[in-house]
C-alpha positions as CSV (number, residue, x, y, z in Angstrom):
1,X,27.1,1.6,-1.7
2,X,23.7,1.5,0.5
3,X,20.8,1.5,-2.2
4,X,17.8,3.4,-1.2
5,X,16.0,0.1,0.3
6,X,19.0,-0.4,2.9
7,X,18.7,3.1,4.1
8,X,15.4,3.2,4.8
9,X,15.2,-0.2,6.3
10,X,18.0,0.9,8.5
11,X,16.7,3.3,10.0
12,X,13.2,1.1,10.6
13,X,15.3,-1.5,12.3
14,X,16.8,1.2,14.2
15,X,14.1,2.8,15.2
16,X,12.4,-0.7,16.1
17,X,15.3,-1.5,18.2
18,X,14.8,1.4,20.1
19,X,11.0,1.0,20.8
20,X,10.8,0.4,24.6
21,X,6.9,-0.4,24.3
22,X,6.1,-3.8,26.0
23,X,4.1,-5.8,23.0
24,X,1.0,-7.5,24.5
25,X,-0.9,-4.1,25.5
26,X,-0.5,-2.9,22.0
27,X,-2.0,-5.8,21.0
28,X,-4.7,-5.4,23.5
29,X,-5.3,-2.0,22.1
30,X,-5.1,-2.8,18.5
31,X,-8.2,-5.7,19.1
32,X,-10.1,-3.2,20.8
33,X,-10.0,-0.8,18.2
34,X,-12.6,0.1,16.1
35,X,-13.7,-2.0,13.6
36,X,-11.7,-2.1,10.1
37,X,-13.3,-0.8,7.0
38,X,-13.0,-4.1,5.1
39,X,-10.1,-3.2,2.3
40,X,-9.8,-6.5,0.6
41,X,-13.7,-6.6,0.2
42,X,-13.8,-3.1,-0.9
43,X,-11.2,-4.1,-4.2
44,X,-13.2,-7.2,-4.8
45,X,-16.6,-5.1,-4.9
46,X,-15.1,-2.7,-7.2
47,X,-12.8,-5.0,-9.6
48,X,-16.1,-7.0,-10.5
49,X,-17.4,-3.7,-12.3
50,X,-14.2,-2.3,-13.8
51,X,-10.7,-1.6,-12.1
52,X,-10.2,-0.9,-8.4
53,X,-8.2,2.2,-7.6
54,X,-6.2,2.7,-4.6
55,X,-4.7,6.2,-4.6
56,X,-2.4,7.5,-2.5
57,X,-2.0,10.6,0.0
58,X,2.1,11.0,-0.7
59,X,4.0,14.2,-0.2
60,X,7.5,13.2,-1.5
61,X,9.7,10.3,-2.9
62,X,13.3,9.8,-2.1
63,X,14.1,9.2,-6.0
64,X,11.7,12.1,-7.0
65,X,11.8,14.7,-3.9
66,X,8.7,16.5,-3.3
67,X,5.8,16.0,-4.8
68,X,2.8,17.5,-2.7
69,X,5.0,18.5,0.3
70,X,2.5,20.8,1.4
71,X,-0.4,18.6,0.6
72,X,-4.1,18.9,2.9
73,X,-4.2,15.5,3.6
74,X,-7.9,15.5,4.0
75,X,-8.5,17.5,1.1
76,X,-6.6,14.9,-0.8
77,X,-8.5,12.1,0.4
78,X,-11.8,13.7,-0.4
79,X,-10.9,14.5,-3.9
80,X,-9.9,11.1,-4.2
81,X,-13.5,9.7,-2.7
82,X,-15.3,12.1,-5.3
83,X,-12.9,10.6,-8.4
84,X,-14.5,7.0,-7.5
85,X,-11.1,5.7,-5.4
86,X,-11.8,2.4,-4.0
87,X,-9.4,3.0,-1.3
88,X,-6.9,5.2,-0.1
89,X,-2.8,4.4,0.3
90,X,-1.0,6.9,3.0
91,X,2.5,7.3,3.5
92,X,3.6,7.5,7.1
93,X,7.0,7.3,6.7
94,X,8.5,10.7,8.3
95,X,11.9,10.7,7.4
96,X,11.7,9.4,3.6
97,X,8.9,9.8,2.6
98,X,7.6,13.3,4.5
99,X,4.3,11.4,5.9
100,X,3.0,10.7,9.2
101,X,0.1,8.6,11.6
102,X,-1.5,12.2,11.5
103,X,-1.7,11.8,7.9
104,X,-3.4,8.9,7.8
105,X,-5.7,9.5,10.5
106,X,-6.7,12.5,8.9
107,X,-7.4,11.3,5.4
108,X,-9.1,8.4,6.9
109,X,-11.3,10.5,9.0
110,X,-12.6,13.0,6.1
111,X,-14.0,10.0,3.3
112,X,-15.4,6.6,4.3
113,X,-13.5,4.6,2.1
114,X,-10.9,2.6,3.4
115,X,-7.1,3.2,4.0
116,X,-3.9,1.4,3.9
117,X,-0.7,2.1,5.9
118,X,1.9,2.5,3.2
119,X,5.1,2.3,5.3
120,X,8.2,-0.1,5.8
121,X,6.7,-2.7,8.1
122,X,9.2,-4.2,9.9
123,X,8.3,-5.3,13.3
124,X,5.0,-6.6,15.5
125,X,5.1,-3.0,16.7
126,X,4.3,-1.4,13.8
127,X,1.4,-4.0,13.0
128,X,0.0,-2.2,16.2
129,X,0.4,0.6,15.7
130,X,-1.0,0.6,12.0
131,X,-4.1,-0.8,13.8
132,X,-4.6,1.7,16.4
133,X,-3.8,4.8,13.9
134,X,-6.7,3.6,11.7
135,X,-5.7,1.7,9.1
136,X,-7.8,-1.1,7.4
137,X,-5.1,-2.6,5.8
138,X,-1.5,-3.0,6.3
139,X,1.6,-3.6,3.5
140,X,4.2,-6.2,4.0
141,X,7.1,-5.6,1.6
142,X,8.8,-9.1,0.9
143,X,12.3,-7.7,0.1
144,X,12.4,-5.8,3.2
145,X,11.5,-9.2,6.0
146,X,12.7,-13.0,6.3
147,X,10.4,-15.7,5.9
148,X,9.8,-16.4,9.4
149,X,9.2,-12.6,9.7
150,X,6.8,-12.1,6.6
151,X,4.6,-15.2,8.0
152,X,4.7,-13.9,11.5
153,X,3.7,-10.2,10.5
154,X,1.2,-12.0,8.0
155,X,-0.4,-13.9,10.7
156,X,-0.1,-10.8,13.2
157,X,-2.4,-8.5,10.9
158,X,-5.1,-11.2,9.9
159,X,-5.2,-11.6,14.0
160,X,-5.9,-8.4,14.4
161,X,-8.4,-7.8,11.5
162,X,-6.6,-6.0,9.1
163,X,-6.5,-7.0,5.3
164,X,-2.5,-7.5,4.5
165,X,-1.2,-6.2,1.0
166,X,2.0,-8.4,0.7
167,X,4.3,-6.4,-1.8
168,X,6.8,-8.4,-4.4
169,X,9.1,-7.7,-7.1
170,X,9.7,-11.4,-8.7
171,X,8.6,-14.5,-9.2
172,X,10.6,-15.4,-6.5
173,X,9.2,-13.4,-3.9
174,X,5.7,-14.0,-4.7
175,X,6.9,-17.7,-3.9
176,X,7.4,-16.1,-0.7
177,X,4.3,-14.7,-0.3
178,X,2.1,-17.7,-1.2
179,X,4.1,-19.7,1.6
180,X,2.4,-17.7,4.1
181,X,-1.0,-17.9,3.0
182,X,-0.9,-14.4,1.2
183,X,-4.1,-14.0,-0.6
184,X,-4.0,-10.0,-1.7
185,X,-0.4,-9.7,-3.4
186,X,0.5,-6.1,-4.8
187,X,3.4,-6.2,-7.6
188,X,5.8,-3.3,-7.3
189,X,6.8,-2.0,-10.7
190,X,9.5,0.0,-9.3
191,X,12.7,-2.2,-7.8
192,X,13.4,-1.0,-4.3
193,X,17.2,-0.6,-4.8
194,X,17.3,1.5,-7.8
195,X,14.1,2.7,-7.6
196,X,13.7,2.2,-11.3
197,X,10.2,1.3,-13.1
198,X,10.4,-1.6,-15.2
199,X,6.5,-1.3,-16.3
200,X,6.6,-4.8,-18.1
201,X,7.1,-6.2,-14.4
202,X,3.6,-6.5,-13.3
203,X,3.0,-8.6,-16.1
204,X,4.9,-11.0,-15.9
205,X,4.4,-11.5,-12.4
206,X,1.1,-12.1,-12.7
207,X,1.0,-14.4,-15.2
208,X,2.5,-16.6,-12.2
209,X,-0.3,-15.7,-10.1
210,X,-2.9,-19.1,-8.9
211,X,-5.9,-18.1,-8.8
212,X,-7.9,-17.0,-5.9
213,X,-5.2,-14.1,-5.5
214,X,-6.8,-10.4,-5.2
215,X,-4.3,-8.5,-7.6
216,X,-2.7,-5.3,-7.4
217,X,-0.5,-3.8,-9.2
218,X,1.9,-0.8,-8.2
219,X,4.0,1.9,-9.6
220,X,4.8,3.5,-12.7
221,X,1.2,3.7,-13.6
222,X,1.2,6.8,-15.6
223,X,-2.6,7.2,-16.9
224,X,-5.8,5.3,-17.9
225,X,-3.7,3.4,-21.0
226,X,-1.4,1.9,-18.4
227,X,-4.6,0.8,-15.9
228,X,-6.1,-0.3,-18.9
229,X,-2.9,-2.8,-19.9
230,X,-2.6,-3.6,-16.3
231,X,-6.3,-4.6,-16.1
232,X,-6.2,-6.6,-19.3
233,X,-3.1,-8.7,-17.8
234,X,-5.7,-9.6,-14.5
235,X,-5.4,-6.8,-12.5
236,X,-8.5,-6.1,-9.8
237,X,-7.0,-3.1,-8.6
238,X,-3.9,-0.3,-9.4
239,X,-2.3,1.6,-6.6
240,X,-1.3,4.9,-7.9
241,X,0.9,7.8,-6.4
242,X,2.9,10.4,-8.1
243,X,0.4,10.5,-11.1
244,X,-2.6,11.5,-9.2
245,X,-1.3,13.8,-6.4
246,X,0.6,15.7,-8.6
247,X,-2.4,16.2,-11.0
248,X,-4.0,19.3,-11.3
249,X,-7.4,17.8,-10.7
250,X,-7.3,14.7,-8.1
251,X,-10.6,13.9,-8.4
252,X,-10.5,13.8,-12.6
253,X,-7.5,11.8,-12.6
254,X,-8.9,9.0,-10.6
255,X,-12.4,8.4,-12.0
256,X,-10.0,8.0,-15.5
257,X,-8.4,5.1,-14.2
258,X,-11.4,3.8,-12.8
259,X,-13.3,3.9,-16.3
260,X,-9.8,2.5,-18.2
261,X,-11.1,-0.9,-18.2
262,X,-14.6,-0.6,-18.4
């Protein structure tokens, strides 16, 4: 039985397949675009006074359905700006996830924070394009790319001066991830084939981490108490979803996580 993970990826490998775009003018245009916002930096500056926060502009889940299907991106990103979010995370997965490039380029145009492409990053294509959208920063799920993949994509995105989160799950996979000079590693919380939260995850992972590695942790992160435990484990920065954009006040929600471990 396909788990969600081989779906998606599926239809991303599909979909790449497909792409008739030659490669070296999109990355002409992706070095020519404006300048990236500096993500990485942005989670350093932050995690040296407290927790970073990257909250996210997501409409639905394919575990949970909708969420905010009929959300304002825009409006969301602002709210998250005035809570104190470090950076933003937007979905642009269209068939999964409900997203879009529109919705990133909209958030990213209404705060001055940066923004990260949350999507299933599967070929030089969409390293591109993630560039030329706007993004500051692009994510790199190890479960989801081979090793000579994940250092090529790695090595793709640094060239063209974005910061690259590089997701994993294990010890395993953050094995992976140090192999091709990963230095900002985000631990999912939630496995990608059940789509179950396993919030002791994080932990553990870390506590494998060297150091020098900008940490972020992912998922399942309910409130301020989790951020707090998270922070206390060495955690710079949380990337929260469902908690916040469901909230009844964005803005509140965020500047709670962002005081949990002052």
């Amino acid at each position: 039985m396909a788990t969600y993970l081989d779906r998606i990826l599926a239809a991303h490998r599909a979909a790449a397949a497909a792409d008739p775009r030659p490669l070296d003018p999109l990355v002409e245009a992706a070095r020519t675009a404006p300048a990236p916002r500096g993500f990485a930096a942005a989670l350093r500056r932050d995690a040296a006074d407290g927790l970073a926060v990257i909250a996210e502009v997501k409409r639905r889940s394919p575990s949970k359905g909708d969420l905010a299907a009929d959300l304002d991106p825009a409006e969301t990103a602002r709210a998250y700006e005035a809570g104190g979010a470090t950076c933003l995370s937007v979905l642009t997965d269209v068939d999964f996830f409900g997203g879009s490039p529109a919705d990133l380029q909209a958030a990213r145009a209404a705060v001055a924070v940066p923004v990260l492409r949350k999507d299933f990053t599967i070929s030089a294509h969409d390293v591109c394009d993630a560039r030329t959208m706007g993004a500051d920063a692009v994510l790199l799920i190890v479960a989801a790319l081979d090793d000579a993949e994940l250092g090529e994509l790695h090595d793709l995105g640094r060239d063209l001066g974005l910061d690259v989160l590089v997701e994993v799950h294990d010890e395993a996979e953050l094995d992976r991830a140090l192999a091709v000079g990963a230095t900002l590693v985000g631990v999912n919380q939630r496995d990608l084939v059940t789509f179950e939260v396993d919030t002791a995850r994080a932990v553990r992972v870390a506590a494998a981490m060297p150091d020098g590695i900008l940490r972020v942790a992912e998922s399942g992160i309910r409130g301020p108490a989790d951020a707090a435990a998270l922070a206390a484990a060495g955690f710079h920065a949380v990337l929260v979803g469902e908690s916040v954009v469901t909230s009844g006040d964005r803005a509140g929600s965020v500047a709670a996580l962002r005081s949990a471990a002052r």
